[in-house]
N, C-alpha and C positions, 0 to 999 in steps of 0.2 A: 473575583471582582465582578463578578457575576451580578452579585446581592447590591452591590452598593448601586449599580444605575436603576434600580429597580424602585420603586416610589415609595416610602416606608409604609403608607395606606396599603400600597398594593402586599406589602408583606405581612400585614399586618389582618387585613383582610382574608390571606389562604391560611394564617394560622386558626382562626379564628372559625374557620369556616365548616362545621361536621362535616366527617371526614364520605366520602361515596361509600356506601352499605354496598355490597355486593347483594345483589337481586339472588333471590333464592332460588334454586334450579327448580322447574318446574314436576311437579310429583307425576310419579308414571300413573295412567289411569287405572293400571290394576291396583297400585293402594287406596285410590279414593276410592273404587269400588266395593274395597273389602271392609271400608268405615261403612257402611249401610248394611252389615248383616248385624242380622240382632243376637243369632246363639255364640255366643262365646269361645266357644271350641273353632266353632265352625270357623269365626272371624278369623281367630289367631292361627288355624289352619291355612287361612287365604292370607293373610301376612305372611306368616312363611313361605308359601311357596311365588307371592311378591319379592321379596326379597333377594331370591334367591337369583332372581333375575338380575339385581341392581351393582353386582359386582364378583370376581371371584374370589374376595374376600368373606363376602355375608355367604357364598355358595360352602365355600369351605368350612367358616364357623354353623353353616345351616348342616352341615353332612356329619360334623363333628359332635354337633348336638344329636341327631336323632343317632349316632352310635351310641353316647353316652345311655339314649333312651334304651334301644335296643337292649344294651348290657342290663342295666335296672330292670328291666322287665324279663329278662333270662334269670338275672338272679331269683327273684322275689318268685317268677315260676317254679324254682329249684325247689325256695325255701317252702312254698306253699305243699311240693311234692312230699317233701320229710314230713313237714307237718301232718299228711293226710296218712303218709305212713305208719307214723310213730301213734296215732290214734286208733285208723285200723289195728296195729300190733297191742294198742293198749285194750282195745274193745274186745279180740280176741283173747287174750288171757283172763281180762274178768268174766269171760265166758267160763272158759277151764276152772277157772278158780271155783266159781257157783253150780258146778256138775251136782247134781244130783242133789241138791241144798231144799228141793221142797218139800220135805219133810222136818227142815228145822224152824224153827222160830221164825213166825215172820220178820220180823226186821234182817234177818239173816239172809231170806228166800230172795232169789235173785228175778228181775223184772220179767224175764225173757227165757222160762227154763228150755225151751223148745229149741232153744238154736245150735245145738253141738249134741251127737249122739251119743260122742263117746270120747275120751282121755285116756293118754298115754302117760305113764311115768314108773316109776322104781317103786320097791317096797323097803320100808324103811326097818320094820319091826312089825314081829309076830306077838301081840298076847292072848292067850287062851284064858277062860274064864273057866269057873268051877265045874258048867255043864260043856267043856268042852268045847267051845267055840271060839273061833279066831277072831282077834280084833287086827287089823291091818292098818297101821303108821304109812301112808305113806309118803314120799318125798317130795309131794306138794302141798305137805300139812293135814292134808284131809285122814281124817279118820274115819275107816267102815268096818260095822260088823256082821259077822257073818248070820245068816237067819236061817239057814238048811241045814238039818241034821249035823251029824258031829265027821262031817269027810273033812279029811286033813290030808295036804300033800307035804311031798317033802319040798321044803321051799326057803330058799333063805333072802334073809336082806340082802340090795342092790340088783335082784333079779328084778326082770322087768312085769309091769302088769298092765291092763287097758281095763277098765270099766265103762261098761257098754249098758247103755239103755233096753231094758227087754220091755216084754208087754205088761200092760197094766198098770205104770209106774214101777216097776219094778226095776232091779241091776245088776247086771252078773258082773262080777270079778275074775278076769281071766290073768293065766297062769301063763305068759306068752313061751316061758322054756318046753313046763309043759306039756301044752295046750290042753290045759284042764280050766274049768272053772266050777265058782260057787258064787251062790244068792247073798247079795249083801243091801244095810243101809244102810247111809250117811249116817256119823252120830256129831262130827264136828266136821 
């Protein structure tokens, strides 16, 4: 009963009338501070740690954020770890691979012969040739033949061998059972 003594102007008037804004709270001086940097990083570095102040809400989403960061840059250091691994591991074997290759074809001769003395791996196959000399298969593809006189050991596939850099460019083939060796060169 309220509304009815009330003057219909007068109700008519508070409907009518936009409504009180609520005044903005006023900004703490650390954010308007950090509108006047000019690097970018920098700014949004001093916004955040504004903010963090403004509630323990934005404290919490600000802690939860930079965990997220953390994790991200753990990972990506991981990945970046493999990566440099898996490179290392692949620059080492096309070392191995190119042992002793500068005596083939250039397009074949590898950038860098100087960087690995010597290789390890198994002998795959023995063939001798009409003057007596051993050609060696071995189990990393590479094939060497022997260039000194007609010594022969007794020696079978799956035993182990190293070929070692000697002087002059030259290469000995060692007999790791053995420990014999002989003069050889790359032919593939």
């Amino acid at each position: 009963m309220y509304f009815s003594r009330l003057s219909p102007f007068v109700l008519i008037a508070s409907l009518a009338a936009p409504p009180l804004l609520a005044q903005p709270a006023a900004l703490p001086s650390a954010l308007i501070s950090c509108a006047a940097i000019a690097v970018d990083a920098d700014r949004l570095a001093c916004y955040d740690r504004a903010v963090i102040g403004l509630s323990a809400e934005a404290r919490a989403i600000s802690e939860h954020r930079a965990a997220a960061t953390a994790r991200l840059a753990a990972e990506k250091a991981r990945a970046d770890a493999l990566a440099a691994e898996e490179r290392a591991k692949t620059e080492a074997e096309a070392k191995r691979a190119n042992f002793g290759s500068e005596g083939l074809p250039a397009p074949i001769r590898p950038s860098d012969p100087e960087a690995i003395d010597e290789i390890e791996t198994t002998l795959t196959e023995v063939l001798v040739n009409r003057a007596g000399q051993n050609t060696y298969l071995l189990g990393n593809g590479q094939l060497w033949r022997q260039i000194d006189g007609d010594i022969t050991y007794n020696i079978r596939p799956g035993e182990g061998v190293r070929i070692v850099r000697a002087s002059m460019g030259s290469y000995r083939l060692q007999f790791l059972r053995a420990k014999r060796f002989v003069n050889v060169r790359r032919l593939r």
